[in-house]
C-alpha positions in Angstrom: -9.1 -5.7 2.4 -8.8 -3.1 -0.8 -6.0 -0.7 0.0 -6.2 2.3 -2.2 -3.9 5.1 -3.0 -4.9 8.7 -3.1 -2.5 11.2 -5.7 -3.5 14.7 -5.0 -2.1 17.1 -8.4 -1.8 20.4 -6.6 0.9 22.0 -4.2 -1.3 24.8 -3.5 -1.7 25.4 0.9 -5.6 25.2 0.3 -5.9 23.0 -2.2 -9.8 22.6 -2.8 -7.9 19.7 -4.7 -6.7 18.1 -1.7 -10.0 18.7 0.1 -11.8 16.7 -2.7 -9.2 14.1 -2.3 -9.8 13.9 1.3 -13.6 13.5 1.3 -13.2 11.0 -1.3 -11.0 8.9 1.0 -13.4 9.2 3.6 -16.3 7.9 1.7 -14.0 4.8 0.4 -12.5 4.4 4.3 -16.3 3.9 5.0 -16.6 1.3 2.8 -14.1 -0.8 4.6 -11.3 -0.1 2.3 -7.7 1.3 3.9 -6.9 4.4 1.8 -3.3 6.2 1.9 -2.8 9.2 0.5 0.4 10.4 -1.0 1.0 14.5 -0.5 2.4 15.5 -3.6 2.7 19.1 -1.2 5.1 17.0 1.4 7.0 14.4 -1.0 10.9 15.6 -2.7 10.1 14.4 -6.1 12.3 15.3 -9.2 11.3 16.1 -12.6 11.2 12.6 -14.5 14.1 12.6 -17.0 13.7 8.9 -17.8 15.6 7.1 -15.8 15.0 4.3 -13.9 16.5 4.7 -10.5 16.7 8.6 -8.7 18.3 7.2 -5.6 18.9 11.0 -4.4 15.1 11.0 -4.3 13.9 8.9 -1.5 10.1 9.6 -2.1 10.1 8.2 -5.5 10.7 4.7 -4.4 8.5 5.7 -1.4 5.4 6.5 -4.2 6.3 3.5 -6.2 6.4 1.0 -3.2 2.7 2.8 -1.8 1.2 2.5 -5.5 2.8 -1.6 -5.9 1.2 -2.6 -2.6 -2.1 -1.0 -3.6 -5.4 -2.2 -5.2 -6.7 0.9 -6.7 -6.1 4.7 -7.2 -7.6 7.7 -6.7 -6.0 10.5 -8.9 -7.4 14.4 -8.5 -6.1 16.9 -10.5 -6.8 20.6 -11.0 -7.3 21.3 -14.4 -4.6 23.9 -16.1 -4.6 25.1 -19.4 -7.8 22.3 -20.3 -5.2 19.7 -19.1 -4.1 17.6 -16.2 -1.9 19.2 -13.8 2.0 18.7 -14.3 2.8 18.0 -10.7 0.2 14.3 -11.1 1.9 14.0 -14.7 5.4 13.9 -13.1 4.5 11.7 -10.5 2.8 9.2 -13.1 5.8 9.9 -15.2 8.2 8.2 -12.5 6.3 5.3 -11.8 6.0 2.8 -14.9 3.7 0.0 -15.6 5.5 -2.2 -12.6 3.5 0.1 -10.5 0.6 0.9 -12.4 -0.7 -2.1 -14.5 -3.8 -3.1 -13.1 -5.1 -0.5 -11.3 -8.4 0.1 -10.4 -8.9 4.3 -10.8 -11.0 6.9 -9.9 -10.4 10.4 -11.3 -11.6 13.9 -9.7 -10.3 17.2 -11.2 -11.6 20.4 -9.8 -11.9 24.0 -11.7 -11.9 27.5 -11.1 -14.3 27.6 -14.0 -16.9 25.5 -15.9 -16.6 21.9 -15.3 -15.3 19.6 -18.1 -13.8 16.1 -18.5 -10.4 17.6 -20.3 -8.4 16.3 -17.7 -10.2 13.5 -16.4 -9.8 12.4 -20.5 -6.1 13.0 -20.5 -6.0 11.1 -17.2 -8.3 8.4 -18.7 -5.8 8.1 -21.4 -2.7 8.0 -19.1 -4.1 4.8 -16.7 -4.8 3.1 -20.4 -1.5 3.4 -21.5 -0.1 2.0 -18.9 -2.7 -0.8 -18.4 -5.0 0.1 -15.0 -8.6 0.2 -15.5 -10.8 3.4 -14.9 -14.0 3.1 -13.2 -17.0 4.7 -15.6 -17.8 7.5 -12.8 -15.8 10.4 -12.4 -16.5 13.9 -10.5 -15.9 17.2 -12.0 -16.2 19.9 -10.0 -16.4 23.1 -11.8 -16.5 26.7 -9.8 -14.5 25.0 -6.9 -14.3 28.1 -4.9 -18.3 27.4 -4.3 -18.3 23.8 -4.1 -17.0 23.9 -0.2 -17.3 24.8 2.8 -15.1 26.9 4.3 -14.6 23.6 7.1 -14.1 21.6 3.5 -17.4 20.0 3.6 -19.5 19.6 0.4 -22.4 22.6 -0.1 -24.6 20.5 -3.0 -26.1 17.1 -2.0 -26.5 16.5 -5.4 -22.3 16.5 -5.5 -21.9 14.6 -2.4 -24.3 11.9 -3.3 -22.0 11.8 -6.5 -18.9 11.2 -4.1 -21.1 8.3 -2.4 -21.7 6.8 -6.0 -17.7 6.8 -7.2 -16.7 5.7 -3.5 -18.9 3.0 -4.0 -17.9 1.8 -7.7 -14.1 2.4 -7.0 -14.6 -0.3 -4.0 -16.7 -2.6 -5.4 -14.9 -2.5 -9.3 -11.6 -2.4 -7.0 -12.7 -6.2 -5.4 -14.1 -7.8 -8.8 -11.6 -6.4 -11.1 -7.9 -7.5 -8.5 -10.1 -10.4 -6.5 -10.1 -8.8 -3.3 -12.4 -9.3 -0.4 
């Protein structure tokens, strides 16, 4: 069975991040594929100073064993300043290619205003560095705040079939790329 991992990159309570996140993982779950989803919001992580080992930091190795056991990520990021958020980039920033080389990713960022690809880019450039593979579709979702419900469900069907369409190419690119049933 896949088994994905799901990095949300905001600590905001109403994260339309999150919520994005969360529908995502339900369209993948559909597809027969067990998805976990790491709360960035409920997780003690430090700031990454380079070090290998933050044993006062029990969530670290708790990330880094969840993203080695998995097949494939899902990272979503709000985008600040054109760029990724620096809550995902810490959290990338303490795991290291042990836990990221080879994964199969998604990536989602989410907008207060127009949508762009600045941070799906810089993510796109992150999960290259370290050796995972990024899957060609990606959602933006520019003017969050009208994107949702207020239940968190998805108000264009254009969008949602777009969720339908990465779910679907983040499983199947998931079992070809890591040979996975």
């Amino acid at each position: 069975m896949v088994k994905i991992v799901g990095i949300g990159g905001s600590l905001r309570t109403e994260s339309y991040t999150q919520v994005a996140l969360n529908i995502t993982a339900q369209r993948v779950e559909a597809l027969g594929a067990e998805v976990k989803i790491l709360d960035l919001r409920q997780m003690q992580l430090p700031f990454c100073n380079g070090e290998e080992e933050y044993p006062n930091y029990p969530d670290v190795q708790r990330m880094r064993d969840a993203v080695s056991q998995a097949d494939g990520l899902i990272l979503a990021t709000p985008e600040y300043h054109g760029g990724v958020s620096g809550v995902l980039k810490n959290a990338l920033d303490l795991m290291s290619f042990d836990q990221l080389s080879g994964k199969v990713t998604g990536l989602i960022s989410i907008l207060g205003g127009q949508p762009n690809s600045n941070a799906l880019n810089d993510l796109r450039i992150i999960m290259r560095w370290v050796h995972g593979w990024v899957i060609p579709e990606q959602i933006a979702i520019g003017q969050a705040w009208k994107a949702f419900s207020p239940e968190g469900k998805l108000l264009d069907e254009k969008l949602s079939q777009r969720f339908d369409q990465f779910a679907q190419s983040l499983v199947e690119n998931t079992r070809k790329l890591r040979s996975v049933n």
